[in-house]
N, C-alpha and C positions, 0 to 999 in steps of 0.2 A: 568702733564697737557700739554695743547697744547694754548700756548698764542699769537706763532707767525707764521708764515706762509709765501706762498711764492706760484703764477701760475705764471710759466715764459713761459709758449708752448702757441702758438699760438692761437688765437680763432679757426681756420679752422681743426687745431690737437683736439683741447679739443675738438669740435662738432662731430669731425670724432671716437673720442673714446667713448660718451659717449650716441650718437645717440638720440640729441635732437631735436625736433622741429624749433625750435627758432634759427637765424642765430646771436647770438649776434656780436659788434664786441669793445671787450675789449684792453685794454692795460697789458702789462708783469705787474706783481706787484710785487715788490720781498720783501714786507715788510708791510704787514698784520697785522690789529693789530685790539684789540676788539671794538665793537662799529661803524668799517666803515663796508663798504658793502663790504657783499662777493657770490662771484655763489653757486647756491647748483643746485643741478640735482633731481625733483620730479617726482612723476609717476602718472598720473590719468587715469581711466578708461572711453573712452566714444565710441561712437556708433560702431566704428572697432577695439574696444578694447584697453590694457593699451598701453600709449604713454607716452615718457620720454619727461621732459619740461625745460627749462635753467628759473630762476630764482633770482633774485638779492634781499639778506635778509642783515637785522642788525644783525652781530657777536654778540650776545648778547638775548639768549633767552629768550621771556616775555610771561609766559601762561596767558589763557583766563580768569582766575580767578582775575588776579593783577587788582587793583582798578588806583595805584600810581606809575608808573614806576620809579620816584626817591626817592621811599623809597623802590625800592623792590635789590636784590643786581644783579650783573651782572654775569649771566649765560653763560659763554663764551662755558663749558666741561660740559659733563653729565656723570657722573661715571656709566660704562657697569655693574655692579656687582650689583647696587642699582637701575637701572632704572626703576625696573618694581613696586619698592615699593614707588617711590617719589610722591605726588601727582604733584609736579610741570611736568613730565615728562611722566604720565601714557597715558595721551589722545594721544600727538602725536609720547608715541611711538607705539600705534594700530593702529595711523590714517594717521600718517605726519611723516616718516621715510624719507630722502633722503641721497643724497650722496654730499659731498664737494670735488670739483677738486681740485687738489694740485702736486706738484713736488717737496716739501720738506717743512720741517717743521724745528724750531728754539727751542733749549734748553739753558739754562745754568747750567753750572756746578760750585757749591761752589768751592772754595778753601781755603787753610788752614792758621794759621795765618804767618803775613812774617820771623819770625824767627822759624818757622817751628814747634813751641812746642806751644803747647796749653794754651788761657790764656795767651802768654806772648805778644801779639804785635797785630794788626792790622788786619781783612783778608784782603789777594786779594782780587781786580773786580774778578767777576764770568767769567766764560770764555764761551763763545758764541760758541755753535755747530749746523752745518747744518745738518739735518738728511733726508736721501734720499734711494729711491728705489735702492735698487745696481744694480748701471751703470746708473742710471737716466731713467728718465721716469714720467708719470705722472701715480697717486697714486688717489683712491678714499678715505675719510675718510666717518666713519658713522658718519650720523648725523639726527638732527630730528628740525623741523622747526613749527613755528606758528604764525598766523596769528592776532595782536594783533589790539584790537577797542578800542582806547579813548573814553573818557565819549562827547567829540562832534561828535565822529563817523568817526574820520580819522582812517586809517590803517594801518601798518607797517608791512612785515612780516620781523623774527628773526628765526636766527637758531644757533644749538651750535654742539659741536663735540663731540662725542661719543668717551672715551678713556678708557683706558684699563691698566694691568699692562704690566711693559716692560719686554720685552722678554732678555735675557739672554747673548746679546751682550749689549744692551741700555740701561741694567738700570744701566752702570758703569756713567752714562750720566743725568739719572733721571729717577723716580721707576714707574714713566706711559709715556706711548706715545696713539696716535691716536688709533682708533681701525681700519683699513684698511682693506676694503672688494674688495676680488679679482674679476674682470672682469664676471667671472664664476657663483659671488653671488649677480652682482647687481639687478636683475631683483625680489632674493626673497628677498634683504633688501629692495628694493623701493614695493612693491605689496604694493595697495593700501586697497584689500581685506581685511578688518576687521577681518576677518569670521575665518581665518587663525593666529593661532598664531605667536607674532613675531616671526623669528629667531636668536633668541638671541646667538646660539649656532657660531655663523658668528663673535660675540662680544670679538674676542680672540687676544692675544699678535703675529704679524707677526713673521713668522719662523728667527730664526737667522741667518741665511744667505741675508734674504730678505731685510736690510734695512743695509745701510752703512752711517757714518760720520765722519767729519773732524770739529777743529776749525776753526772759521772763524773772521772775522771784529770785532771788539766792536763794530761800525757804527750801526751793526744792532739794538743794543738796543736804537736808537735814530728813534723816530719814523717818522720824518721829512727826513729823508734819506730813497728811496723808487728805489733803482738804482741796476745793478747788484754789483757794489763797496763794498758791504752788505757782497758778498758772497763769496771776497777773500780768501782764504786760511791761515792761519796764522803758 
């Protein structure tokens, strides 16, 4: 899964790579968590054709159908293998497909118990890893976003992360990561054209070369710490 996250590149970088509209102007965050607001990058189509938009949603996707959002559960990930059969996911992902900016993402890895033998003692804390584009950079993840109306008529939009199984360096780390669409394919994961099937085929594990990581802080699992100090090296 993908729980944590991290934009640390500047608002005038993310806008220059991802050629939005919209001039936001954000803070670094290096410590993402479900529930607060994150960017996602959408596409609509109007009079000069499709144009890419910057957008501010709730981590935590709520479809059109939910009556009770605190009974319903929180949709942070949307499994790439299943999306096309969930109903909770079918509409936006024909209709509300976007992109999430990012520069690295957060895992933990179990460990075993402290005398080493199974069953006889304690686990370790998990040990906290940063996972990044190798050599850094910012990363698109897929995602799919929607537009949720209360029973008085207020609106929130929500979007979640499209993830994948991990590719063959990462899953010594954890058995899913993000699904990460290259530069090349944002234009057919964002098409807002219906008419067109998705490209589901874009929903794959990044080459093994393409994604490097290091442990990092325990800080980071404290969600009140939101500093580069998160992304020490350990």
């Amino acid at each position: 899964m993908c729980g944590r996250f991290a934009i640390t590149s500047p608002p005038e970088a993310v806008r220059a790579h991802f050629r939005y509209a919209e001039q936001p102007n954000f803070p670094p965050r290096y410590n993402i968590a479900p529930t607060q607001p994150i960017p996602i990058i959408t596409a609509r189509r109007g009079p000069l054709g499709v144009s890419r938009h910057f957008l501010l949603a709730r981590w935590g996707f709520l479809p059109g159908f939910v009556k009770d959002p605190q009974k319903f559960p929180l949709l942070i990930n949307a499994r790439a293998e299943t999306l096309a059969e969930k109903p909770s996911f079918r509409a936006a992902l024909r209709r509300r497909r976007c992109l999430v900016p990012a520069d690295c993402w957060y895992e933990w890895r179990a460990n075993g118990p402290v005398s080493g033998r199974p069953n006889s003692g304690k686990p370790l804390p998990k040990t906290p890893f940063l996972l990044r584009r190798s050599g850094g950079g910012l990363m698109a993840f897929a995602g799919l976003w929607e537009t949720f109306t209360d029973p008085s008529g207020g609106e929130i939009d929500t979007a979640c992360i499209v993830t994948t199984m991990a590719n063959g360096a990462t899953v010594a780390i954890h058995d899913r990561m993000p699904a990460v669409i290259e530069p090349e394919h944002y234009d057919a994961w964002l098409n807002p054209d219906e008419t067109f099937p998705p490209p589901l085929n874009l929903l794959r594990p990044a080459d093994e070369d393409a994604i490097e990581f290091f442990a990092i802080s325990p800080l980071v699992g404290r969600v009140a710490n939101d500093g580069p100090e998160v992304q020490q090296p350990v």
